[in-house]
N, C-alpha and C positions, 0 to 999 in steps of 0.2 A: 404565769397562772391565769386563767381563764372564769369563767362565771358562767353557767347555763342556767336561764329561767324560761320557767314555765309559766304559762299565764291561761286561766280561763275567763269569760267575761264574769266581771260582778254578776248579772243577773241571774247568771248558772251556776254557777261557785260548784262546779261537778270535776275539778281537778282534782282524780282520784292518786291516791297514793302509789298503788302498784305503776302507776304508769311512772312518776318522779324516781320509784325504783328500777322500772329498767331498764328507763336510761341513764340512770347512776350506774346499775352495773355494769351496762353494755361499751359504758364510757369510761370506765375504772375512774368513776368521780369520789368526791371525798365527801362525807357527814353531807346530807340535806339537810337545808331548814325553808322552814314552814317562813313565808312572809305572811300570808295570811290562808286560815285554812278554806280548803277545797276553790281557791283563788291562786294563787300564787306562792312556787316553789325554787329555790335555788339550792345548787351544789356547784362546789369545786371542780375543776377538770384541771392535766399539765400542759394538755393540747386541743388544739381544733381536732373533734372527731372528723376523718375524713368521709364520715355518711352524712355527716350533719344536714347537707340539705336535702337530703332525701328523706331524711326524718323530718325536716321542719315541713317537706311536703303531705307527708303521712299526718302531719296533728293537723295542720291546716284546714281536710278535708274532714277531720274531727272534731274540728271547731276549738281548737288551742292551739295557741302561740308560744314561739319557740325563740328567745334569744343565746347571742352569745357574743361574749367580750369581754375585753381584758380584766381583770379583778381589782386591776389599781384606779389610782382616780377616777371611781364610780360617779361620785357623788358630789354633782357641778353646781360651782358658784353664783352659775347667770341661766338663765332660760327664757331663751324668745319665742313667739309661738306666733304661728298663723292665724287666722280669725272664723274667715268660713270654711268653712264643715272642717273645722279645727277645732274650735275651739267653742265656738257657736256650730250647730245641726244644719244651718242653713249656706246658702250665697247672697248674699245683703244686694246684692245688686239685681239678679233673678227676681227677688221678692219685690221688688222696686218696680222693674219690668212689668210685672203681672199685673201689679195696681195698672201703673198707665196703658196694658190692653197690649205691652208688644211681650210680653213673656218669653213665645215659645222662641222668640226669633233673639232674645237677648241668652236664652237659656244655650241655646245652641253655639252660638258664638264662645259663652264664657266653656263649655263642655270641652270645646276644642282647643281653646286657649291652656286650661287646668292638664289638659294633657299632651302638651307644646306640639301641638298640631300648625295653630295660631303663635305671632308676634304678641308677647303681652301688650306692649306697649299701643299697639294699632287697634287691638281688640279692644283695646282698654274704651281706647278712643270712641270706637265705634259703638261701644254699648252704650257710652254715658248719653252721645249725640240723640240717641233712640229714644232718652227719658227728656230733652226737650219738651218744655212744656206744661211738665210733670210739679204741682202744687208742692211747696216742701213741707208742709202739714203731713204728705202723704209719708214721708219720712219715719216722724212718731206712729203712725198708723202700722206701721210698718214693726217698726221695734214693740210694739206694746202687744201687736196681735200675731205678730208671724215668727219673731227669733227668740230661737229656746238655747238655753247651756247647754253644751255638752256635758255628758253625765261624764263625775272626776275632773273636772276642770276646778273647781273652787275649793278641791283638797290640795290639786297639783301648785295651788299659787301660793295658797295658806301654809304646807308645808314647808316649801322649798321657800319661801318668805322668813317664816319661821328658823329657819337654821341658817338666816343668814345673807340666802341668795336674793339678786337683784330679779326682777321681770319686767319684760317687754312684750306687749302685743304690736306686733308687725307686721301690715298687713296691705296688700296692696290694694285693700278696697279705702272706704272712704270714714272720716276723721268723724261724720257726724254717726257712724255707728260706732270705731273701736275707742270713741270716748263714756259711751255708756255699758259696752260690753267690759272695758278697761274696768270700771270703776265697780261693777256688779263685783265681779272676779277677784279685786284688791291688785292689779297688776301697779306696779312701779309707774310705768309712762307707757304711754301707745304712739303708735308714728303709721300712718296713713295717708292717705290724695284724700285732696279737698274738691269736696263737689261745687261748682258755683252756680250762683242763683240772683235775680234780679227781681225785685220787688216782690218776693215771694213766690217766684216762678222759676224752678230750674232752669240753665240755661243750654243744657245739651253740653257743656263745654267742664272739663277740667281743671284743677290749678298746677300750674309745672315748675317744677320737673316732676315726672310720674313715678311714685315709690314703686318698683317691680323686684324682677330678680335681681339686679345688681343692686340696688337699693338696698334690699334685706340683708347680702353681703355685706355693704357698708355698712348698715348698723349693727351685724355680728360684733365686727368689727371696732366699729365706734365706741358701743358701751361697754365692750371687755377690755380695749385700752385704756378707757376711760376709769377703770377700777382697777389698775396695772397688773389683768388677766389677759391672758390670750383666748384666741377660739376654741381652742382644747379643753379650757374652764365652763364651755358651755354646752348646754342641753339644747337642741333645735327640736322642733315639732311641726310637719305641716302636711299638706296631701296633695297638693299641684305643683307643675313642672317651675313656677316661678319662685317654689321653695327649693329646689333640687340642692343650687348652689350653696345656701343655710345651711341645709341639712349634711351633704359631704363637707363643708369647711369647720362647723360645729366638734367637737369634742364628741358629742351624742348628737346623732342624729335621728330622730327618728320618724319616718314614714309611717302614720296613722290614718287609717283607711284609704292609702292612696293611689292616686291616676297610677291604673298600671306602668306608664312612661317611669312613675318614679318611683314605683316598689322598685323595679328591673335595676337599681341603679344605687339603691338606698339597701345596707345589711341589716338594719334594726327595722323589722315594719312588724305592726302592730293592727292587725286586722280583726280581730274578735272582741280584745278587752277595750275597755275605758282609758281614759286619762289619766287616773290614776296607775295605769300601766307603767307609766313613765315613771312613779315613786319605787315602784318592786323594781325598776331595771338598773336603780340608783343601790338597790339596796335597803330600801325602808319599807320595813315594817307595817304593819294596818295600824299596830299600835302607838306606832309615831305619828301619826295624821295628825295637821292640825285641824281643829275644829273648823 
């Protein structure tokens, strides 16, 4: 048995009914229910429709999202999540950039990188070397005036906290951001590369080994053995190529606004709604949020 949800952005909440019915009926699916109205809608199926993604191309351009997957073990125990333009709006390190005057040249790098154009590892290198110099005051300046939540981020931790689940932000940027984004959020633990600095002066330079793709792997990894779950227990989230690996070894994987490299490769992506996208595709309710 299978699960089809529909999802419109919070902000539009114009997920109209006729539409949830006729792809119930086109799909010979079973009873809809509302997860939340004119947001999010689910019904039964026995099979993958063989149009399926030629429909999920049609909402797309309609500005609704279209899942589908299996019906059993919805609803996972662990969930690790990405940090820029995952989970925070921004690239913590871009805004870093900008302050010290190399912006477009560090933007460009991490652009290619997010979309495994680039070596993360070499990129990584190469952006950090750029902020040499760079006052780490500028840091707070930084968190206090340039990085915002993503909107449904602080239901998605509060909920799945709530029933249970562990959380991790994962991230391959740097410890002095997913410590305060961690903590905004209620995440469980954060794991991050540590930026270094000498007498209050960045030093251009890294601490290693550098958390990247295989990193994130590993900590899939890590903390669902570590709770004697497997990867299949977990929800991933993230939007560049150094989540790819997360995202397919995950239980739930899901591709949230991302580098075309990883939609192409990811079956759960989620391009119009919120974070809270992630609770409807679990199966919960608006009315099960936690506060």
């Amino acid at each position: 048995m299978f699960t089809v949800t529909i999802l419109a952005a919070p902000s539009r909440a114009d997920l109209p009914a006729s539409l949830v019915d006729e792809l119930r009926s086109a799909w010979s699916g079973g009873h809809p229910l509302w997860l939340a109205q004119g947001i999010a809608a689910e019904f039964p199926v026995a099979a993958e429709p063989q149009d399926f993604w030629q429909v999920w191309e049609r909402l797309q351009a309609e500005g609704f999202d279209l899942a589908l997957q299996p019906t059993m073990g919805r609803r996972k125990a662990v969930l690790l999540a990405d940090m820029d333009s995952t989970m925070i709006q921004q690239e913590c390190i871009d805004e870093l950039a900008d302050v010290a005057g190399v912006g477009e040249r560090v933007a460009a790098i991490t652009a290619r990188a997010m979309n495994g154009e680039l070596n993360f590892h070499e990129a990584l290198l190469a952006r950090v070397n750029l902020l040499a110099g760079l006052p780490e005051t500028a840091i707070g300046e930084v968190l206090d005036s340039r990085i915002t939540l993503a909107p449904g981020g602080r239901q998605l931790v509060a909920t799945m906290r709530s029933q249970g689940a562990y959380t991790a932000l994962v991230s391959g940027g740097f410890t002095v951001f997913t410590g305060p984004v961690a903590g905004a959020l209620g995440f469980d633990e954060h794991r991050a590369n540590t930026l270094l600095a000498q007498e209050g002066v960045l030093t251009g330079h890294v601490g290693l080994p550098i958390l990247g793709r295989e990193a994130k792997v590993e900590a899939l990894r890590d903390i669902t053995a570590s709770r004697g779950l497997s990867p299949a227990d977990a929800l991933a989230v993230g939007d560049g190529a150094n989540d790819l690996d997360m995202l397919q070894l995950a239980g739930m994987g899901v591709a949230l606004h991302a580098k075309p490299v990883v939609a192409a490769q990811v079956e759960l992506r989620i391009n119009h709604a919120d974070l809270t996208a992630l609770l409807y595709l679990q199966g919960y309710a608006a009315e099960e949020f936690a506060a």
